[in-house]
C-alpha positions in Angstrom: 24.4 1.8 -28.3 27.6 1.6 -30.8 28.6 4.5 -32.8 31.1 3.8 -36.2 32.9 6.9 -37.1 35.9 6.5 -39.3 37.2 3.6 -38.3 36.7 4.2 -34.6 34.0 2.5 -32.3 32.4 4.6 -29.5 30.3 3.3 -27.0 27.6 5.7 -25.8 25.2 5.1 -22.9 22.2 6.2 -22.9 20.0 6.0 -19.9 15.9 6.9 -19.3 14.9 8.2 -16.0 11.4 9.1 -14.8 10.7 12.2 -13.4 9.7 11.9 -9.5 7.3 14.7 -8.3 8.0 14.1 -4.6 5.0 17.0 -3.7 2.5 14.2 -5.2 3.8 11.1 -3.8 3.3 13.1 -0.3 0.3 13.8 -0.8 -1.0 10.3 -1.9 0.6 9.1 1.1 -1.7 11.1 3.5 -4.5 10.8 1.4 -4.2 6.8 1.8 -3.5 7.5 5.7 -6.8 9.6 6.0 -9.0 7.2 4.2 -7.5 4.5 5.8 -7.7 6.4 8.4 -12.2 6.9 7.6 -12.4 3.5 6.8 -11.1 2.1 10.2 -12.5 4.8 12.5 -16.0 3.7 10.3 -15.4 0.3 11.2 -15.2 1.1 15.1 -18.1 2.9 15.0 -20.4 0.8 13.3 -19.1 -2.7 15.4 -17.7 -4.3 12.6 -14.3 -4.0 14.5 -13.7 -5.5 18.3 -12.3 -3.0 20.7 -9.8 -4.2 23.6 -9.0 -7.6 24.2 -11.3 -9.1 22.2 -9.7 -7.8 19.2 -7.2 -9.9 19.5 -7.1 -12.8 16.4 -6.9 -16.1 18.8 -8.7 -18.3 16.1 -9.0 -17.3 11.8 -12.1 -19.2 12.2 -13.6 -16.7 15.0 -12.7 -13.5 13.4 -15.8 -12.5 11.9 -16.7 -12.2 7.8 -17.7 -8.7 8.0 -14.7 -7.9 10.1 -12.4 -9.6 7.5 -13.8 -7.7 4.3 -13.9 -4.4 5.9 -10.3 -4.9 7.3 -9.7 -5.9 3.3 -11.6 -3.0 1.7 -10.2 -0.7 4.1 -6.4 -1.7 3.3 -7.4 -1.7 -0.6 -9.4 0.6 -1.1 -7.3 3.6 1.2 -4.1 3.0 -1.5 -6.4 3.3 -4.2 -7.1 6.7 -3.3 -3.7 7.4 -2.5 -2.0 5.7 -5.5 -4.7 7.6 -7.6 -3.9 11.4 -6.3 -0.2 10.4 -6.4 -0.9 10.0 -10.3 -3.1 12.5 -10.9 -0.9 15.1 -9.3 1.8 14.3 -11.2 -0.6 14.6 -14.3 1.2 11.3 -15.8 0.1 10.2 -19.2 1.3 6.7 -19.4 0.7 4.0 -17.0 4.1 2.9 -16.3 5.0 6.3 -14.2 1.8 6.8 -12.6 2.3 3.2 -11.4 5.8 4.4 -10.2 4.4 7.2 -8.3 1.3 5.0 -6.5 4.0 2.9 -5.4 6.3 5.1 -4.1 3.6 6.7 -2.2 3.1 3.3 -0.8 6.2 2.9 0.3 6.3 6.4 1.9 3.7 5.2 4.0 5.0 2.1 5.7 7.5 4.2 7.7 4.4 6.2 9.2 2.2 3.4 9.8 5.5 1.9 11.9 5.8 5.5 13.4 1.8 5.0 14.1 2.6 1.8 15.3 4.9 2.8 18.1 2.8 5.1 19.3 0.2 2.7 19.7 -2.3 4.3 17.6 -2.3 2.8 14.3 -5.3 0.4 15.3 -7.5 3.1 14.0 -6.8 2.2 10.6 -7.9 -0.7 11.1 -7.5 -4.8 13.3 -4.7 -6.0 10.9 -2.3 -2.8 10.9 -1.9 -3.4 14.8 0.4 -6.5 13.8 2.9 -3.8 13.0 2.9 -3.4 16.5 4.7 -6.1 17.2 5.6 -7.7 21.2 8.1 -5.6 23.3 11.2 -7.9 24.0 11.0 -7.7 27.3 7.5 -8.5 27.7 7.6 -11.6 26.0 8.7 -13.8 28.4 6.4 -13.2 31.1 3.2 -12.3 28.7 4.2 -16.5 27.4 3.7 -17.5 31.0 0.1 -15.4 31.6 -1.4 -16.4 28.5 -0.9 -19.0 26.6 -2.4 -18.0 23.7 0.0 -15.0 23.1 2.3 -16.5 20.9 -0.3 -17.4 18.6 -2.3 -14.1 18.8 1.2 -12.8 17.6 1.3 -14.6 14.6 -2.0 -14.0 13.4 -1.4 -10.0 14.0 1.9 -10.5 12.0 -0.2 -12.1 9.3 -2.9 -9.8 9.2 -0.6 -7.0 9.3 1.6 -8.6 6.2 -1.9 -9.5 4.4 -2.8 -5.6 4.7 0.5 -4.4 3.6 0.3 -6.0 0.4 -3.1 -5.7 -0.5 -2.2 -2.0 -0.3 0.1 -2.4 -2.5 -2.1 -4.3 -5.2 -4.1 -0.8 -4.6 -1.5 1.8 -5.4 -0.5 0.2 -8.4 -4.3 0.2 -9.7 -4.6 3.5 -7.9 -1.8 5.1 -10.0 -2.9 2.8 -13.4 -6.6 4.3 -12.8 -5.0 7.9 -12.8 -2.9 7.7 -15.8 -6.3 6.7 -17.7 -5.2 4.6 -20.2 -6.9 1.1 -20.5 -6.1 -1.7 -17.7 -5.4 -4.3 -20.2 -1.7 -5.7 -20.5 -2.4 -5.5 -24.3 -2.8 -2.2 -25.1 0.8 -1.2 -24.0 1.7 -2.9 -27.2 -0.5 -0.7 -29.0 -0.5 2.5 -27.5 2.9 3.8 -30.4 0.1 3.0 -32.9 -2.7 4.5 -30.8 -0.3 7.8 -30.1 0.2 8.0 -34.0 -3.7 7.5 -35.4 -4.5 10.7 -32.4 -1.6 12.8 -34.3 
C-alpha cells in the first residue's frame, strides 16, 4: 500500500493473519483419532476387516468391496468429525478459517498416527493406516527371500495408507467448511460482503 504525503512516498505493509486457537485444533485431532478409532475397531468386530496375515493387500482385486468402503468411510468420515469440532470450537464465522483450523487438526494428526504406527497399533483404525508402518530395514532382505510376495504387499499398504491420508484430508476441509455454516458453494464467497450488508 503507497502513502503520498507532501511530496514524500511511504510504503506501508500491511499484513492479515488468522487467529489459531491451538485448544481446538487439539481437540479435533483426538476427536478424528477416536472415531477413527470407533470406526476401525467396528470394522474388526463385525468381519468387514481381516485380522493377521490375511490382512495383508496381495491382490486390489481380492480385497473385498465392503472392506474397501468401510476402510474409505472410516478415513473420511473420522476427519469430518474432527475438522468439524476444530471449527466449531473455534466458533469461526467464515469458511476460510474454519477450513484453516480442520486442516491443521489434520495435520496434527499424522505425527500420532506415525507415533501409532511404531507402536504397532495403528491397525485399529483401520487396514490402510497399517501402510504407515512401513518394513524395518533390516528385515527386508531376508522377509524378500521368505515370501515373495512381500514387496508387493508393501506397495499396496503404502498405497492404501497414502489413499487414507488424503481422503482425510478432503474430510477436514468439509469438516471445518460444515462448522463455519456458511453455504458449500464456491459462489457464495463472492456474495457473502453483500449478504453481510442486507443482515446489517
Amino acid at each position: 500500500m503507497t502513502e503520498y504525503r507532501s511530496g514524500e512516498v511511504r510504503e506501508q505493509w500491511q499484513t492479515a493473519c488468522w487467529p489459531v486457537s491451538w485448544s481446538a485444533i487439539w481437540v479435533g485431532a483426538l476427536a478424528a483419532i477416536a472415531v477413527g478409532l470407533i470406526i476401525g475397531l467396528s470394522g474388526v468386530a463385525l468381519g468387514t476387516y481381516k485380522v493377521g496375515t490375511e490382512a495383508r493387500i496381495v491382490s486390489w482385486r481380492k480385497f473385498e468391496l465392503m472392506a474397501l468402503v468401510w476402510s474409505v468411510a472410516g478415513a473420511f468420515f473420522s476427519f469430518v468429525v474432527g475438522g468439524w469440532v476444530a471449527g466449531k470450537m473455534r466458533g469461526a464465522r467464515h469458511s476460510e478459517t474454519a477450513i484453516l483450523h480442520g486442516v491443521i487438526a489434520w495435520l496434527v494428526t499424522v505425527p500420532i498416527l506415525l507415533v501409532f504406527a511404531s507402536m504397532g497399533s495403528v491397525g485399529h483404525l483401520g487396514v490402510w493406516y497399517e501402510g504407515l508402518q512401513g518394513t524395518p530395514v533390516g528385515v527386508a532382505p531376508s522377509l524378500m527371500v521368505t515370501d515373495p510376495t512381500a514387496a508387493m504387499v508393501a506397495r499396496h499398504a503404502a498405497l492404501g495408507a497414502i489413499t487414507a491420508l488424503l481422503v482425510g484430508l478432503v474430510g477436514s476441509v468439509i469438516g471445518g467448511w460444515l462448522a463455519s455454516g456458511e453455504p458449500m458453494t464456491f459462489t457464495y464467497y463472492r456474495t457473502r460482503a453483500a449478504v453481510g450488508m442486507q443482515a446489517r
